[in-house]
C-alpha positions in Angstrom: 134.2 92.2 69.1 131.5 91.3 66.5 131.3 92.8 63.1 128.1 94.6 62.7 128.6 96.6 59.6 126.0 94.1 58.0 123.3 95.4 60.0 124.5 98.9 60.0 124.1 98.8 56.0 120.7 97.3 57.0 118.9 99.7 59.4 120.4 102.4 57.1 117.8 101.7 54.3 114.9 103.0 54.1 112.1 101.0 54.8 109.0 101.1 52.7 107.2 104.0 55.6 110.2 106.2 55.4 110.4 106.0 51.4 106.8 107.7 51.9 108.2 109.9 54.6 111.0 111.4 52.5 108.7 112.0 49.4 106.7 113.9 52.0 109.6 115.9 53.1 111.1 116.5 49.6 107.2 117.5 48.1 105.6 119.7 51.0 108.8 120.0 53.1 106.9 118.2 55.7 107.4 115.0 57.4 104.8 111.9 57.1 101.9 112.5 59.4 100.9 110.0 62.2 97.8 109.3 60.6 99.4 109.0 56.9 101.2 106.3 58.5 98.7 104.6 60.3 96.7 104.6 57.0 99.5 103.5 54.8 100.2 100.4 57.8 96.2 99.8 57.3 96.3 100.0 53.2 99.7 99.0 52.1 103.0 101.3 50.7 102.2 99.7 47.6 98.9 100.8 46.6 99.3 104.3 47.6 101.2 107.7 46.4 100.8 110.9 48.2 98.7 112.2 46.2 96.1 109.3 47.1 96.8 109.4 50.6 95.8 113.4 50.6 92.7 112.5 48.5 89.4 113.5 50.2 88.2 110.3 51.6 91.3 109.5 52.6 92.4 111.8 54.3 88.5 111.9 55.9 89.5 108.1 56.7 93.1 109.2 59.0 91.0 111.3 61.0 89.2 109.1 62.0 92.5 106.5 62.7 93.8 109.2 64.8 90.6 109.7 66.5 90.6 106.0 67.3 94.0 105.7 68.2 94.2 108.9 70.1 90.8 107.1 72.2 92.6 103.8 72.7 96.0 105.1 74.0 95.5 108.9 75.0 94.4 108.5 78.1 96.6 104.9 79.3 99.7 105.4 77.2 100.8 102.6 74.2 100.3 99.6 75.6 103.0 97.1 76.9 100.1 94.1 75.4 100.1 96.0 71.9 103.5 97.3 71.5 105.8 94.8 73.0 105.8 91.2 71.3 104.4 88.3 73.2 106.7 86.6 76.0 109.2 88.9 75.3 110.6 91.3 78.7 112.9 93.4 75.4 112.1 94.4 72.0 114.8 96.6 70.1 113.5 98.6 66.7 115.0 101.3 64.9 113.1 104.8 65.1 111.9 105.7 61.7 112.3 108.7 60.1 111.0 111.1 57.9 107.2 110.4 60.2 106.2 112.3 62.8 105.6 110.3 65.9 103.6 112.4 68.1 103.9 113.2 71.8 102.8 110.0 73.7 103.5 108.0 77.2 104.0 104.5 77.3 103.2 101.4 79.9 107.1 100.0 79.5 110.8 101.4 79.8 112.1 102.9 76.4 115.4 103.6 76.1 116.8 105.2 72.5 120.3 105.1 71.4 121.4 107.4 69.0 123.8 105.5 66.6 124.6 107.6 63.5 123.2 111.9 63.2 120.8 112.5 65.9 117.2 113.1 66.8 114.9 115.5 68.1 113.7 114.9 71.7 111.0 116.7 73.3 109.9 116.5 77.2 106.9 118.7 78.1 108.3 122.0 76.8 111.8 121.2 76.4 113.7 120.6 73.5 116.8 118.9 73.3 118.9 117.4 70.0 120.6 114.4 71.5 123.5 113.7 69.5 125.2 110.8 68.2 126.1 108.4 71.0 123.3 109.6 73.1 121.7 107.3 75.6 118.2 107.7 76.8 116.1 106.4 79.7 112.4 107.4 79.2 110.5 106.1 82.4 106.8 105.1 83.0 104.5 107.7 81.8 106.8 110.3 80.4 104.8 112.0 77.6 107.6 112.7 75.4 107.9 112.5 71.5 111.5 111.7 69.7 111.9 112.1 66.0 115.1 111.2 64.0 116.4 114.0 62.1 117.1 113.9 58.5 118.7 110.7 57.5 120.0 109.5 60.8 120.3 106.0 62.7 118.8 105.5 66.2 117.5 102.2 67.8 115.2 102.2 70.7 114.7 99.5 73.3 111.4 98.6 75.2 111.7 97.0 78.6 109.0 95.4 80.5 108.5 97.6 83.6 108.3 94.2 85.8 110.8 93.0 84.0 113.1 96.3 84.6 112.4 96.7 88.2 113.7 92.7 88.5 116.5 93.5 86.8 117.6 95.4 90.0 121.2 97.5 88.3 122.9 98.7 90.7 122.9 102.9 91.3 120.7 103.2 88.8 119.1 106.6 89.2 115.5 107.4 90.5 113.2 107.0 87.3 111.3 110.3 88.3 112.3 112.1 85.0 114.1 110.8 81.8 118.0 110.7 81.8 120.7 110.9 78.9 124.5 109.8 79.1 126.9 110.7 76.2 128.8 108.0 75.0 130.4 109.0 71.9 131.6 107.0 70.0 132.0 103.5 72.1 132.3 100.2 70.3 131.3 98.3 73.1 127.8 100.1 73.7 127.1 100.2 70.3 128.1 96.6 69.3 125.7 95.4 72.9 123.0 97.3 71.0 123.5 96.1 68.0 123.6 92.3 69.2 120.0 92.7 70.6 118.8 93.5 67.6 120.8 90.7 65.6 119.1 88.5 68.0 115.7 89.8 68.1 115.7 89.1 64.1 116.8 85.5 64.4 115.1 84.1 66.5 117.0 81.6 67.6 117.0 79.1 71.3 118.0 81.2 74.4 117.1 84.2 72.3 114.8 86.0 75.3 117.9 85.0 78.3 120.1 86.5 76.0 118.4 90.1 75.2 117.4 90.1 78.7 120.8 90.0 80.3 122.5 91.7 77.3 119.7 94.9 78.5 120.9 94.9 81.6 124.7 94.3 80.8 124.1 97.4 78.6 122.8 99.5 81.1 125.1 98.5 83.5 128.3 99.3 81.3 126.7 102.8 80.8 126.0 103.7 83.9 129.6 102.2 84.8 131.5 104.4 81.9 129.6 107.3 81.2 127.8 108.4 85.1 129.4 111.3 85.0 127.9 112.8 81.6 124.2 112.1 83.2 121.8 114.8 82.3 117.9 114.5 83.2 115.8 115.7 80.5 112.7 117.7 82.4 109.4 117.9 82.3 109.0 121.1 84.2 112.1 123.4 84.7 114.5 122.0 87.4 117.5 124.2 87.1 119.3 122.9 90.9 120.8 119.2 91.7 119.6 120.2 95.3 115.9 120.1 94.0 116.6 117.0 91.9 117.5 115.2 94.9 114.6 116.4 96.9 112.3 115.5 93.9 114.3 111.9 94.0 113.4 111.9 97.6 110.0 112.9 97.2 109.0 110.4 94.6 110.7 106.9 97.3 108.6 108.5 100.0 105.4 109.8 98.0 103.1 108.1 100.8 103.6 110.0 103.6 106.0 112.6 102.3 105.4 116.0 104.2 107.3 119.7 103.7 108.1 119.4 107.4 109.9 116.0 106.6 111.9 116.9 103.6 112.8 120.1 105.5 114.2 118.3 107.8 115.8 115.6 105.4 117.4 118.5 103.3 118.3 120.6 106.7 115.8 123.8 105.5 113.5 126.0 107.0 110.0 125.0 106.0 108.8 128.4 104.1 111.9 128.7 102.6 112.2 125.7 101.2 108.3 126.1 99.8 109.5 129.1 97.8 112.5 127.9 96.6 110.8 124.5 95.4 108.1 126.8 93.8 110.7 128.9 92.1 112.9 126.3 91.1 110.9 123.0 90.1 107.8 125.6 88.4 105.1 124.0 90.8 104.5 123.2 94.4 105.8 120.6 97.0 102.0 119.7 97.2 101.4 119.3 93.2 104.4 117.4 92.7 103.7 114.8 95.4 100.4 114.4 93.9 101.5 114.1 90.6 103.4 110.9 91.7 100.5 109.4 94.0 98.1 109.5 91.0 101.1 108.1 88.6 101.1 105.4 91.6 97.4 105.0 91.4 97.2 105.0 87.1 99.5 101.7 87.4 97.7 100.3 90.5 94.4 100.8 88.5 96.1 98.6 85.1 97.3 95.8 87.4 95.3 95.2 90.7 91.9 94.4 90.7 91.9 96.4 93.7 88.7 98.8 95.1 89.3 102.3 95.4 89.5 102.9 98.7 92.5 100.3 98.8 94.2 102.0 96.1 94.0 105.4 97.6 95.5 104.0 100.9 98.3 102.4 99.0 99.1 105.5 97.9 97.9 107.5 100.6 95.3 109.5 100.0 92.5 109.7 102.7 89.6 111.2 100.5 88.4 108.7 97.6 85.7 111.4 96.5 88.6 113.7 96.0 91.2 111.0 94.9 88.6 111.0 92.2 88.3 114.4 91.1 92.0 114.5 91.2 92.6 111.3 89.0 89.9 113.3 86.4 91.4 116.5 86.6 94.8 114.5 85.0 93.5 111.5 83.4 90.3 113.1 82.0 88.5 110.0 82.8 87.2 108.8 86.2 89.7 105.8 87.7 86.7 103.6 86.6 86.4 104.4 83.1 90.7 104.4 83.3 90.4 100.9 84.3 87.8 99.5 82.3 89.8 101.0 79.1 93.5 99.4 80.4 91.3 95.9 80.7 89.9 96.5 76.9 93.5 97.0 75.5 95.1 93.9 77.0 
């Protein structure tokens, strides 16, 4: 097995951002701001201290980055066209610390691997410290947020969503919510992980076949070794396996799922099951089925060219007007406007 001390000597030094960062942290006790860090990628490390980057019109000048970012991304997520590199179905980069990152969703597959310390994960109103050999799935559009803590190590790796949905792993499970295994301390995950980023760096011939199938070889050994230590990470309280299996079910029948059918798929009286779904998953059968036909719809929108009325019966809504009101009521923005942003970014 390869040697990799190299790069872990490497990705442990602090890169020009999180120098900034750690001033930050050791001056005010805070971490570096989104829009610090935007400005600083705009203006250059070099030129700036903190005080200069809290000066008056600079700090008038972040807002307005934010603003701008917040109006490019808010509403479709980061961008698979803007934040994955050109031709490439994996990217692997380490998560930087001392900057806040803020909550955010995301056109591709991320996955985060915790190498050395941990880092802070947030899903909706959850809170969890994934520790060191931590392994994260974060599916299409999770708004989630991760931050390293203190001077840790942790690598993330974007995956095309074509490109993961060809990848076809066997047993891999329902990408409703985001999932964790704990590996511990394994050489072999951590030196597949490592690789991909050796490879990404170089450059060299066969470099994309060789992240590609090392991704999925990754995967594939976690799922294989470490099944048993799965854990979904929420976005709304599920506190039974029976509702994460009906949730699984709901989202590979989201057409034409009904109560009546996964009553009868789960062996439950109807009203029952209502209030225990209610109770247990923190909204309705009804909400959560719609939640997933307008997720549906969000892609369908980025990469059909598609009129509405054949986009709501793809996903099985009979009402456009109110397919419409229901897209703004989550989006904030009409499935036109949606659309006509998505086309802007790429």
């Amino acid at each position: 097995m390869a040697n990799y001390n190299h790069l872990i000597r490497e990705l442990s030094r602090l890169n020009p951002y999180e120098k900034a960062g750690l001033d930050s942290f050791r001056e005010t006790g805070t971490l570096l701001r989104h829009g610090q860090y935007l400005y600083l990628m705009m203006h250059g490390t070099d030129r700036h201290t903190l005080e200069t980057i809290n000066d008056p019109p600079a700090l008038q000048e972040q807002g307005q980055i934010v603003a701008s970012f917040h109006e490019r991304y808010g509403n479709t997520g980061l961008t698979e066209a803007d934040f994955m590199p050109p031709d490439m179905n994996v990217a692997v980069e380490k998560l930087l610390r001392y900057i806040e990152i803020p909550t955010h969703a995301h056109e591709f597959i991320e996955c985060a691997y915790v190498l050395r310390g941990s880092c802070m994960h947030r899903v909706g109103e959850n809170e969890v410290i994934q520790q060191e050999g931590s392994f994260i799935i974060i599916p299409v559009p999770t708004k989630h947020q991760l931050i390293a803590v203190g001077d840790s190590l942790c690598l993330t790796m974007k995956i095309r969503l074509s490109h993961f949905v060809k990848m076809s792993i066997p047993h891999l499970p329902s990408m409703v919510y985001p999932i964790s295994f704990q590996c511990g301390k394994d050489p072999a995950a951590e030196s597949m992980l490592l690789f991909l980023y050796e490879q990404q760096s170089l450059a060299l011939p066969y470099q994309k076949e060789l992240m590609e199938s090392t991704a999925a070889s990754l995967i594939t050994y976690i799922l294989q070794r470490y099944m048993d230590t799965m854990q979904p990470l929420y976005s709304i309280a599920l506190r039974d396996q029976r509702i994460l299996d009906m949730v699984n079910y709901m989202y590979n029948h989201y057409r034409t799922i009904t109560l009546h059918d996964l009553a009868a798929e789960f062996h439950y009286n109807e009203s029952y099951l209502s209030r225990m779904f209610q109770e247990q998953a923190g909204r309705s059968f009804s909400e959560t089925v719609k939640d997933f036909k307008l997720r549906k719809a969000a892609e369908l929108l980025k990469t059909r060219k598609w009129k509405l009325d054949h986009i709501c019966e793809e996903i099985g809504y009979k009402d456009t007007r109110q397919f419409i009101r229901s897209f703004k009521e989550m989006y904030g923005i009409t499935p036109d406007r949606f659309r006509r942003s998505a086309q802007i970014e790429a």
